[in-house]
Structures are given as C-alpha cells and as structure tokens.
ZAMARGU-4260 file (C-alpha; in steps of 0.2 Angstrom, whole numbers, plus 5000, padded with zeros to 4 digits):
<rodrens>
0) 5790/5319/5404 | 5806/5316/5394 | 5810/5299/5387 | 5827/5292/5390 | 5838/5288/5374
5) 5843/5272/5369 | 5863/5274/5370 | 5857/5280/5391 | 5846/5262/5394 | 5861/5253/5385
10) 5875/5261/5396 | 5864/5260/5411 | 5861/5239/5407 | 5881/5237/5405 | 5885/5246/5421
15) 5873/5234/5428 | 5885/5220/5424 | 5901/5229/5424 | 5904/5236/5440 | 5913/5253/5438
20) 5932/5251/5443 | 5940/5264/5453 | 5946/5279/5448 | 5966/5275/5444 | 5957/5261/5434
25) 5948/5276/5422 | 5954/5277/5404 | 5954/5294/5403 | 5952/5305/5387 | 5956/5321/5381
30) 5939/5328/5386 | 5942/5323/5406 | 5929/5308/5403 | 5927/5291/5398 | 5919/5286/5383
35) 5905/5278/5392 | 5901/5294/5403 | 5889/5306/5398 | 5895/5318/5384 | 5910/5307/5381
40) 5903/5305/5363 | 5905/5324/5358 | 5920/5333/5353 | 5937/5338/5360 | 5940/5354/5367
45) 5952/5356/5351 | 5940/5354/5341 | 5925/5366/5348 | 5937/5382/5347 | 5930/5391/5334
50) 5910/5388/5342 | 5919/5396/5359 | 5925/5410/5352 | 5908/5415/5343 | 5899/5412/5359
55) 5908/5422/5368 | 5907/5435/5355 | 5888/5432/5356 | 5890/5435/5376 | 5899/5450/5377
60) 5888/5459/5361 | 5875/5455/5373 | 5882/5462/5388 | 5885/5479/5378 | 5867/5482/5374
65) 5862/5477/5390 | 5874/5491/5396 | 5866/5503/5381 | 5848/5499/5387 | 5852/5502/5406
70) 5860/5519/5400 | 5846/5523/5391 | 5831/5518/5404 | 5841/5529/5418 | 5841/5543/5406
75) 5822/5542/5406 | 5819/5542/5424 | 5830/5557/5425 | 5818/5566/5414 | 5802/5560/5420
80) 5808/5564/5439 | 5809/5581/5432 | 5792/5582/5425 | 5786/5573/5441 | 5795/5588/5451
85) 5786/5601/5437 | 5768/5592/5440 | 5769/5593/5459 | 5777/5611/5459 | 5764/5617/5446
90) 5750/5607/5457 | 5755/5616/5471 | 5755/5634/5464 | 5737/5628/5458 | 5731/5621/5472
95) 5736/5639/5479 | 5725/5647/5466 | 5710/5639/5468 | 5709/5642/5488 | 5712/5658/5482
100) 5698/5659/5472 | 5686/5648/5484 | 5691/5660/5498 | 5684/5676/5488 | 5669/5668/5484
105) 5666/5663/5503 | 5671/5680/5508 | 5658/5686/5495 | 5646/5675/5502 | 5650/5682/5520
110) 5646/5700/5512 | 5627/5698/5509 | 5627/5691/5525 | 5623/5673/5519 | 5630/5657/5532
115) 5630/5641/5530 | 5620/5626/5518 | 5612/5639/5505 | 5603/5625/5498 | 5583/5628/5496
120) 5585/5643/5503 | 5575/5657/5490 | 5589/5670/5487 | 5583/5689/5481 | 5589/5693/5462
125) 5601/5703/5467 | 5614/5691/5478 | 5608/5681/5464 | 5618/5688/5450 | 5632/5694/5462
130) 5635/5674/5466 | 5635/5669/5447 | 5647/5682/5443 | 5657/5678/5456 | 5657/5658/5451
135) 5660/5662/5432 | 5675/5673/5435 | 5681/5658/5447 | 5677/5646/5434 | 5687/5656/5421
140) 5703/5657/5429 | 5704/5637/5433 | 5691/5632/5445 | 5677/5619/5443 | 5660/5621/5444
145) 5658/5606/5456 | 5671/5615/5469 | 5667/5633/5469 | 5648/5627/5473 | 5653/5616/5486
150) 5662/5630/5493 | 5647/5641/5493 | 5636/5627/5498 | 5624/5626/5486 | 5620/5615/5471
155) 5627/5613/5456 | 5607/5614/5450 | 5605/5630/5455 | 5621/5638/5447 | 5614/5630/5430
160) 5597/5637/5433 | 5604/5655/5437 | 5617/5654/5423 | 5602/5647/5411 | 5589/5662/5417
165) 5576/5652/5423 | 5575/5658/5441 | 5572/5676/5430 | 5556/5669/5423 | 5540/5675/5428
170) 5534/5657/5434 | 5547/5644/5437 | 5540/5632/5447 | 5533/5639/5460 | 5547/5649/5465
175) 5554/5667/5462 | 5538/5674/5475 | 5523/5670/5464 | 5518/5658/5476 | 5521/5665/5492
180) 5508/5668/5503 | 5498/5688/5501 | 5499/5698/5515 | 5479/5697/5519 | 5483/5678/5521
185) 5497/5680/5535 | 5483/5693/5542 | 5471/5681/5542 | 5482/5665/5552 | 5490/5676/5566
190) 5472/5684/5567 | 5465/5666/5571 | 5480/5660/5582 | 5478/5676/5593 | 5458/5671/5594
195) 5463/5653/5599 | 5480/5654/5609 | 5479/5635/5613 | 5477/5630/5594 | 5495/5622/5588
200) 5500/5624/5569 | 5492/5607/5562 | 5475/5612/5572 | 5476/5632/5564 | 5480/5625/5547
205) 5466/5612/5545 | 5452/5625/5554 | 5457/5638/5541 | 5457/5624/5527 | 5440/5618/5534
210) 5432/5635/5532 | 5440/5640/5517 | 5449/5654/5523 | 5468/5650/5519 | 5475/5635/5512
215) 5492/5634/5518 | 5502/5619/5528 | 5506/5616/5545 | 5526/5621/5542 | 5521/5638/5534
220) 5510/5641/5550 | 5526/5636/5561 | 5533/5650/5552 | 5521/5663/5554 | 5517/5659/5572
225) 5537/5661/5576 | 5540/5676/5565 | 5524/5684/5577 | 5531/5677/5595 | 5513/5666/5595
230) 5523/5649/5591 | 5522/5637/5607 | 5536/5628/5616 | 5541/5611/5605 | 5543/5595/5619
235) 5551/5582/5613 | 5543/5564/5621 | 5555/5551/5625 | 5554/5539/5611 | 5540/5524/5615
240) 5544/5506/5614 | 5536/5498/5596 | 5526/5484/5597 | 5520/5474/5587 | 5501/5476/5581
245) 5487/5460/5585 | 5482/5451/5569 | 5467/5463/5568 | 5476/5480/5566 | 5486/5472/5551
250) 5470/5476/5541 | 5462/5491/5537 | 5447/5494/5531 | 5443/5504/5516 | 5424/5509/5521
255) 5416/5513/5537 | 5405/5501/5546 | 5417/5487/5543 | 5427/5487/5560 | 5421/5494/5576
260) 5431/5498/5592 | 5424/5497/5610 | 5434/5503/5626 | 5429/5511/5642 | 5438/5524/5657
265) 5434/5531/5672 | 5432/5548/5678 | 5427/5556/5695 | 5409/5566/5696 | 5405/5572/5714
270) 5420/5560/5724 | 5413/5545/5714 | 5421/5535/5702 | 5411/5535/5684 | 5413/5526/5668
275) 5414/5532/5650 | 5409/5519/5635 | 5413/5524/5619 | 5412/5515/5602 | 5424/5521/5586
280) 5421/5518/5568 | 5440/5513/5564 | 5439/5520/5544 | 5435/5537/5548 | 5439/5538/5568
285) 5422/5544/5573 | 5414/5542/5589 | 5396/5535/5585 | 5389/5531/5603 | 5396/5533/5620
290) 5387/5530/5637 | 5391/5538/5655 | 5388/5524/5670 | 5391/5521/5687 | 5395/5504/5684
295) 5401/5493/5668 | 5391/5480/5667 | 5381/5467/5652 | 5368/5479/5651 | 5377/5494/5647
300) 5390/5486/5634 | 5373/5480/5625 | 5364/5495/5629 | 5379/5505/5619 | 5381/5495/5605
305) 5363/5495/5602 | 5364/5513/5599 | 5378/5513/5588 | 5367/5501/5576 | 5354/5511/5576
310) 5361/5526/5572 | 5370/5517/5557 | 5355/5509/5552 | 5365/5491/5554 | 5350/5481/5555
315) 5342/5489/5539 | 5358/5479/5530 | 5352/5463/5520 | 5360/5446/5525 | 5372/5449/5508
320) 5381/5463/5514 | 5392/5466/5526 | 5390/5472/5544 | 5402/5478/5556 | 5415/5465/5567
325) 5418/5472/5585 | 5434/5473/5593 | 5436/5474/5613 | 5444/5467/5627 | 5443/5453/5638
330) 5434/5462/5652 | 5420/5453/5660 | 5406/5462/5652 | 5411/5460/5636 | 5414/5440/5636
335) 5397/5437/5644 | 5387/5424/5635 | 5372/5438/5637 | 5383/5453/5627 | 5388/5438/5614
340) 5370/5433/5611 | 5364/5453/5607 | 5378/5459/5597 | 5376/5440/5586 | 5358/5444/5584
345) 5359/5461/5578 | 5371/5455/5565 | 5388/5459/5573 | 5404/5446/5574 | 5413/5452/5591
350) 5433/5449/5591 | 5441/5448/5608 | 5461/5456/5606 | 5473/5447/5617 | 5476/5447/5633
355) 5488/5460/5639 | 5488/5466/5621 | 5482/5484/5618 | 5489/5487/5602 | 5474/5474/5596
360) 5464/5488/5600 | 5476/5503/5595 | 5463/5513/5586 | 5451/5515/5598 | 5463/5516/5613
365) 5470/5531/5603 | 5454/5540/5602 | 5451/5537/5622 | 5468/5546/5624 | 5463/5560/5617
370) 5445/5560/5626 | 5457/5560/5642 | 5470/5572/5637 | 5458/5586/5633 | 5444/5584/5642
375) 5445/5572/5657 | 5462/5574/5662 | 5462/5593/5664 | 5445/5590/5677 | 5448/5584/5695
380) 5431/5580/5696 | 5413/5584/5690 | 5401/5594/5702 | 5387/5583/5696 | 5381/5569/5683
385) 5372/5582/5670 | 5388/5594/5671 | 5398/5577/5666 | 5388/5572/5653 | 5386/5590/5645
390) 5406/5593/5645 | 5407/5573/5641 | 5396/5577/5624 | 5403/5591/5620 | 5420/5586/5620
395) 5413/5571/5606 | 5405/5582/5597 | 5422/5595/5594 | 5428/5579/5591 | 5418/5572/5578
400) 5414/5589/5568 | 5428/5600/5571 | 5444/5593/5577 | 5457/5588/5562 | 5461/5569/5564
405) 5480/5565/5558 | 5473/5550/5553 | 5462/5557/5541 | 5472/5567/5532 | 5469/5582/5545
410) 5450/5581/5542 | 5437/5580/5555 | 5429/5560/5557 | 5412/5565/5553 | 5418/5572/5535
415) 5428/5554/5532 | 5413/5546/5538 | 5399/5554/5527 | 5410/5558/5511 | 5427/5548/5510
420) 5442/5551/5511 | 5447/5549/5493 | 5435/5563/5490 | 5438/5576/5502 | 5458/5574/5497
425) 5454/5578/5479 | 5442/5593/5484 | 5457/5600/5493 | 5470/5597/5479 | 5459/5608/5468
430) 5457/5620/5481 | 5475/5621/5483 | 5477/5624/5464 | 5466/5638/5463 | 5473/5646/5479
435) 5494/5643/5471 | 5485/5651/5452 | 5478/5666/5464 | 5494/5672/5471 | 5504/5668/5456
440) 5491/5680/5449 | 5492/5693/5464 | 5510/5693/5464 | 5512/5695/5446 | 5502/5711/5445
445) 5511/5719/5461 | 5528/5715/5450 | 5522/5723/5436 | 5516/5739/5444 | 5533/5739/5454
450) 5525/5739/5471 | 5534/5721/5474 | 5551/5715/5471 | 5555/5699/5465 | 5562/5688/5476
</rodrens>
C-alpha cells in the first residue's frame, strides 16, 4: 500500500481549518492551479518545453517502429499463408497417391481371391510373395507400413515375418504345414464320426485321445466334420440366469473322497413311478453307487450310502484322516434322525444345502442332468424293473469309463478318480508333443521329395 507524503497530510490538516473559498476567490497561477493543489509545486509550462518536445519525439519514434513491426508481421503471414496453401495442395495430391496405391494392393488382394480380416489365416508361399512385393513397392513410393497393412487386413507382424524370411523356414513355430494334420489322421476321425453319427466334436476328439488313435482338439474336428457334411446342427440356448453358488460349492476339493453329492429322480417302469439314487464323488465326477426304488425312504438313503463306503473302503480310514462330508437336500429321508445316526457312525459329516437352493448341490445335479438327458429322458417308460436297471447301469458305466467329462479336462471320471488329474493332463502334453514332432517329421519328408507343397 502507498504511504501518503508529508506535504499531502499537511495540506490535508490546513484545509481542515481553512475552508476552501470559492472559485472567483482562487489565486490562480500560470500553471491553472493554486499552489496548495496537487502539482502546484512543479514547473510552468514555460519551463517544461524542452522535456515536451523530446517526449513527443520519443512518441512518434515509437509510433514508426510500431508501423515497421506491423509491416513486417503482415509480410510473414503473407508467406506462410502460401506455404499453408502449398502444404494442403501437396497433402491433397498425396493423399491421392496413397489411395492409389492402397487401391492396387486391395485389387491385388481381390485377385488371389482373398476377402476380408486376413489375419491368422495360413496363406500358400505364393500369395505370400505376391503380397510383399506389392506392400514394398507401396512403401517405396510413400506409403506406410501401418496403412498399407491395414488395407489388406493383416498385421504389421506378419509383413515383418515375410519380409524377414521366417515364414520360409522349415519349422517356424508350428506353422508353414509341418503341423497340420497327415491325411491318415483326417481318415481315421471321419472314419469314427461315420461309425458313431450321434458323437459331437468334443465326444470324437477325447474318444480318439482316449485310445490313442489321433490327438487333435475339438475345433480341428468341427472342421473336419463340416468339410465331410457330418458336422451337426449348432443350437444356441437362451442364456440361463447366474446364481449365486451355496457356501459349499465355493470350495473344491483337490482329491477324491472329500465331498460327496447325493440326489434322486423319477422315472416310469411299467405305468409306475420309480426312483433313481445316485451318489457323486465331486473331485472326479464319478458315480460310485446308485439304487433303483419304488419308494425313497430312510432305508434306501442309508442303504446307498453304505455302499458307496464300501466300495471306497471309507471305514478302513484311521480317525486321523479325512473322510468324505455329504451334501444333499432337505428332503425327508435325508434329515431323518435314523439317516443322521448311520452316515455319523460310518464316519461321514452330512451338509444340508439351503432350501430352494440347488446350486448348493450344483455338482451332482449336473450329473443327474446328464443321466436324464441321455438315458431317462429319451424312454417313455420301462417294460420291466431288470430292463430298468440293466439300461440304468449301463448308462453309469458309459458314464463312468468312457464318456469325456468337461469338468475333467475331457477325460472319463473313473480316470480322474484312480489317477488324477494332474497326471493324466501331463501324459497327454507329452503325447501331444510327440504327435506335433511326427508330422513336422512327415511333412518335412513329403516337402523334400516334392510330393507336398509348402503352405
């Protein structure tokens, strides 16, 4: 803040006691103002001629640079408008060029008969080299290696891979037709799909895995199937609501005989309505006892899980290890204080999932679903209790021994259950690795004797 001067606070403290007379009153000076006003202590105007005339001076000097400066700037705009104009015109003739040149390389495309995303797609050595010549003389005459691929859809990657020579190699990766699969192999799936018409591609993949015949995955199957008009019509399911899983599917166990699962359904056998129990092993999905009944009752719940503990030898288990906790429903026969009582002495813990909540039991009403779908489901009804039982058991067993589980990895629940899954997924990486080294080896001879192209 700015302090006020002495000679201000005086004049200020006189006018106080001096009222100012009225202007006819005013001694006035040569400068127009009293000596008490402010400024009426600097010079006349007689006196300040000289310091006029140089400012003026000072002003008009000023003025003319100024004028300079503006000539000057206006100059430059001038010019760099008409470098502007020459950018955009040269812009435009090269914006021209390169949709001239993106337009040659599409039509180049078009001529190998090529539509579309290129990308992943295995392209013969021959439209190979075509494409990267076509790309370098579009790079050399101004076009970027960024553009001219996204106008042939494909990646940058695979220009640098062709322009490097790797895709030329003998083995790069798995690619270049040393991996595909032999002819006998292609022989040997449609051979199996005609044999079993009702087989999908997971089911033909994992039984020709499981006998070590081919070694190939579901997606290559697809293929085959579709190229040989055996492929079967794809349904797509509206999309189920999600919910939420009980407290007891948020764990899963990492051997068997740590969870069970129990559940039952009906079926019809001569105009009757029949009961199947069945009890899972939630590790490796198999089925370890099931029971066919007139009725569900006490007795036929303890009956079945008295079985399933025999089988697995449960009671031979010392008090130190662990046994198997049950999982079931609130139905009548399981919450019986005579069901609780058995399955406590034989060492069991039984769980009861929530009411109205059959996602606590997910797991075993999966495998039920399956039992109904391809067995009970396609029967209106038995003749007769053996006929039942005899399609009822052999049904489990397919199930059990042979059927691929998608839980396990594609194998069968009996494999899972006696082996592991960590082992049987190593066995099949090594088989896999021998079967990829015995086609590189196959197609690598049929290149070198010339009765193969490379693709």
């Amino acid at each position: 803040m700015l302090k006020r001067s002495s000679h201000a606070k005086a004049r200020r403290s006189k006018k106080a006691k001096n009222p100012s007379p009225t202007r006819n009153d005013r001694r006035v000076d040569h400068g127009g103002r009293t000596q008490s006003e402010p400024g009426g202590h600097l010079q006349t105007r007689k006196h300040s001629t000289e310091s006029v005339f140089s400012l003026e001076d000072k002003v008009q000097r000023g003025r003319c640079r100024g004028t300079e400066k503006l000539k000057a700037r206006q100059k430059t705009e001038s010019r760099s408008e008409d470098g502007e104009s020459g950018k955009r015109t040269r812009a435009r003739e090269g914006s021209l060029h390169r949709s001239k040149c993106r337009a040659s390389v599409a039509e180049k495309k078009r001529e190998f008969g090529l539509y579309g995303d290129l990308s992943g797609l295995h392209l013969s050595k021959q439209k190979r080299e075509a494409l990267l010549a076509e790309i370098k003389l579009a790079i050399a005459k101004g076009e970027t290696v960024a553009a001219i691929c996204k106008a042939l859809e494909i990646s940058t990657r695979a220009y640098y891979r062709w322009a490097s020579g790797e895709a030329n190699k003998e083995c790069h990766g798995g690619g270049g037709g040393h991996n595909k699969i032999t002819p006998l192999e292609e022989k040997r799936v449609v051979a199996f799909a005609q044999t079993h018409p009702s087989f999908r591609c997971r089911r033909i993949a994992y039984e020709l895995e499981r006998k070590s015949t081919v070694f190939i995955g579901k997606t290559k199957v697809a293929e085959i199937l579709k190229k040989h008009g055996l492929n079967h019509e794809f349904v797509r399911k509206p999309k189920e609501e999600k919910k939420i899983p009980a407290e007891m599917l948020l764990h899963e166990p990492w051997r068997k005989n740590l969870l069970w699962g129990m559940d039952w359904t009906y079926l019809k056998i001569a105009g009757k309505f029949w009961f199947l129990l069945l009890i899972i092993d939630w590790y490796s999905r198999k089925i370890l006892s099931f029971g066919l009944f007139p009725e569900i009752t006490k007795f036929q719940v303890v009956a079945v899980v008295t079985e399933a503990v025999a089988i697995e030898r449960i009671d031979e288990l010392g008090p130190e290890q662990l046994k198997p906790r049950l999982v079931a429903d609130h139905g009548s026969a399981n919450i019986a204080r005579y069901t609780r009582t058995n399955i406590e002495v034989q060492g069991l813990d039984l769980w009861l999932s929530g009411i109205g909540r059959p996602t606590g039991n997910a797991r075993t009403e999966r495998v039920m679903g399956t039992m109904k779908r391809e067995e009970i489901d396609l029967q209106d009804e038995y003749s007769s209790e053996e006929e039942g039982l005899r399609r009822i058991t052999a049904t489990v067993n397919d199930y059990n021994f042979f059927r691929p589980n998608q839980g396990n990895g594609g194998f069968a629940p009996n494999s899972v259950h006696h082996i592991g899954r960590y082992v049987l997924t190593q066995r099949r990486k090594e088989a896999r690795q021998f079967t990829r080294d015995k086609r590189r080896k196959h197609w690598t001879q049929e290149f070198e004797n010339g009765s193969a192209e490379p693709i």
